[in-house]
MIGUZA-548136 format. One line per 4 residues: number of its first residue (from 1); their letters; for each residue x, y negated, z negated of N, C-alpha, C, O. Coordinates in steps of 0.1 Angstrom, whole numbers. Last residue first. Example, Ala and Ser with C-alpha at 12.3 -4.5 7.8 and 13.67 -1.06 7.14 Angstrom:
# MIGUZA-548136
2	SA	128/22/-71/137/11/-71/129/0/-79/134/-11/-80 | 132/57/-78/123/45/-78/132/33/-78/142/33/-85
# end
This chain:
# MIGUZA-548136
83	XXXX	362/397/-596/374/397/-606/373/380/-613/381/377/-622 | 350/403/-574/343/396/-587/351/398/-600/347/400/-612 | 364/405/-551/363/413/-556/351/414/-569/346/424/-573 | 353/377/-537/354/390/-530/351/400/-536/340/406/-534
79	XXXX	354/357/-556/346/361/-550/343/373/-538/333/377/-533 | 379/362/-573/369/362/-577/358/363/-567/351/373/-569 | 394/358/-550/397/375/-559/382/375/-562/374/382/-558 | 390/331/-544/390/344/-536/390/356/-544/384/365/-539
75	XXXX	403/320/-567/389/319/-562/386/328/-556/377/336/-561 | 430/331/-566/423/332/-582/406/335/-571/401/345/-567 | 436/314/-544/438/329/-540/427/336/-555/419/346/-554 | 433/288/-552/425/296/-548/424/309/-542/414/313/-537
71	XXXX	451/289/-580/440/284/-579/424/289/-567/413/292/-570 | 477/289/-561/470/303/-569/456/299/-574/448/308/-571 | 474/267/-550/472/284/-539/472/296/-546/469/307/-542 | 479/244/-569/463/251/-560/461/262/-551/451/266/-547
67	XXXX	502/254/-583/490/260/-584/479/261/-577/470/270/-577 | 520/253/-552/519/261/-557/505/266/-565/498/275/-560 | 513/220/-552/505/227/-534/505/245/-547/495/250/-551 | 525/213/-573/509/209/-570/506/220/-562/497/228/-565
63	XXXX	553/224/-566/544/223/-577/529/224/-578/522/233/-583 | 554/206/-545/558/217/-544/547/224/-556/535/228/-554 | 551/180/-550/543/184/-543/544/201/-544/533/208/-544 | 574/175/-570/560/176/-579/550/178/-565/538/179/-569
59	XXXX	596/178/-553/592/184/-560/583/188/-573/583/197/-582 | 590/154/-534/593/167/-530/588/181/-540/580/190/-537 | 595/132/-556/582/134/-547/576/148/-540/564/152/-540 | 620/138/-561/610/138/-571/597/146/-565/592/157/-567
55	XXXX	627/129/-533/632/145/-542/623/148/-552/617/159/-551 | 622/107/-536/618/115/-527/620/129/-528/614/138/-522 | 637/91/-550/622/94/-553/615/103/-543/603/106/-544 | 660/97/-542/656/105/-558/643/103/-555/636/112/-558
51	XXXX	659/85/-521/664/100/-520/659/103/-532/654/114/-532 | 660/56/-527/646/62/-523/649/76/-519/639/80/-513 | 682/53/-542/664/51/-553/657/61/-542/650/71/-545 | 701/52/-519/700/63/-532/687/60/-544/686/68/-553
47	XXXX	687/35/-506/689/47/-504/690/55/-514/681/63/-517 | 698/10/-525/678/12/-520/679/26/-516/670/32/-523 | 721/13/-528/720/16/-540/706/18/-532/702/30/-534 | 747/26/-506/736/17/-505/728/22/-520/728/33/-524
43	XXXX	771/36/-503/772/24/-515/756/20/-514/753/11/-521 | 772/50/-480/770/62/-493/769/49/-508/768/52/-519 | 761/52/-453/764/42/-460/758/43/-477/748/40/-483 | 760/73/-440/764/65/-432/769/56/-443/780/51/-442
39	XXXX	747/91/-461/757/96/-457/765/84/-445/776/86/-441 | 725/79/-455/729/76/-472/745/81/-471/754/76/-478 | 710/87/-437/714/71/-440/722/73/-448/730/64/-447 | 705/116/-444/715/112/-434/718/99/-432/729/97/-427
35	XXXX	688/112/-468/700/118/-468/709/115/-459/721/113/-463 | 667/103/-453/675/97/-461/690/96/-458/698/90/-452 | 663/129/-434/666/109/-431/670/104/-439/679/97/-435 | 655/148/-453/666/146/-450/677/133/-440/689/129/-439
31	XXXX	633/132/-466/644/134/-474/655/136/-464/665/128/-464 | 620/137/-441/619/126/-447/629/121/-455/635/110/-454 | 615/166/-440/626/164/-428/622/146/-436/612/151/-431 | 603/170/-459/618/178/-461/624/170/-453/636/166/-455
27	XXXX	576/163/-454/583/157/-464/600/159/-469/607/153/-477 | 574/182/-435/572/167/-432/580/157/-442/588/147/-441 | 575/209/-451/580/207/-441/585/191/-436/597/188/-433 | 551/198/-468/566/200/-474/574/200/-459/578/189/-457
23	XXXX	526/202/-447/532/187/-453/548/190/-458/556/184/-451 | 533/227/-434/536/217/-430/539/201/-437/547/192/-434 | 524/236/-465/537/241/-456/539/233/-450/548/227/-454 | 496/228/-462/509/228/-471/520/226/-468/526/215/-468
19	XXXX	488/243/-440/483/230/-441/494/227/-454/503/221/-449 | 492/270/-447/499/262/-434/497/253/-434/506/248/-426 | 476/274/-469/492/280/-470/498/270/-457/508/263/-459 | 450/270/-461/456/265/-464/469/266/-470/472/256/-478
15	XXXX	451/297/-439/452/282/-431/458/270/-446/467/262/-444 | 450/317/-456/465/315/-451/464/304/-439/473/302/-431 | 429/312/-467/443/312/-480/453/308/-470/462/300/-471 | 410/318/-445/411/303/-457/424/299/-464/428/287/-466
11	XXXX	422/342/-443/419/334/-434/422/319/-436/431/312/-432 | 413/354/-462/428/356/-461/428/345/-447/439/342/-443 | 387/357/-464/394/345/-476/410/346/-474/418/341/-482 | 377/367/-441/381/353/-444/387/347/-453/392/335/-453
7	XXXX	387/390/-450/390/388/-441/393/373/-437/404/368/-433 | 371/398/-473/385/398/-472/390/390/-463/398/382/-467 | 345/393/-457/348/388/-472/365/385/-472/370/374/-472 | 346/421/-441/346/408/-435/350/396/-445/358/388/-440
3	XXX	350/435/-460/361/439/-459/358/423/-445/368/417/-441 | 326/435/-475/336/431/-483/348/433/-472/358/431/-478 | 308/447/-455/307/433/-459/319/429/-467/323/417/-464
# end
């Protein structure tokens, strides 16, 4: 039983590891549009707001997506192991 237990919660963890992943993924190639406007027309001041906010953006998702995957990898221990 514990080792079907395991099984899925590595299941769970590593679908939502991939559901993550892809958003940052989405949000990388976003920034790097910017980035590549911004490189055509390096005076544009709306470009450069929306690269920092997107950077920002970038890196408080990073952040977020991190604790909820310790958050639930935590869950899993606990319910597998009863740690």
């Amino acid at each position: 039983m514990d080792l079907y237990l395991n099984d899925w919660a590595l299941v769970i963890l590593t679908n939502e590891q991939n559901q993550r992943t892809n958003i940052l993924l989405n949000e990388m190639e976003i920034l790097d549009n910017i980035a590549s406007e911004l490189n055509c027309d390096p005076s544009n001041e709306d470009l450069q707001i929306k690269l920092s906010m997107q950077q920002d953006r970038l890196g408080a998702m990073r952040i977020q997506f991190s604790r909820e995957l310790q958050d639930l990898t935590q869950a899993a221990r606990k319910e597998v192991y009863g740690m």
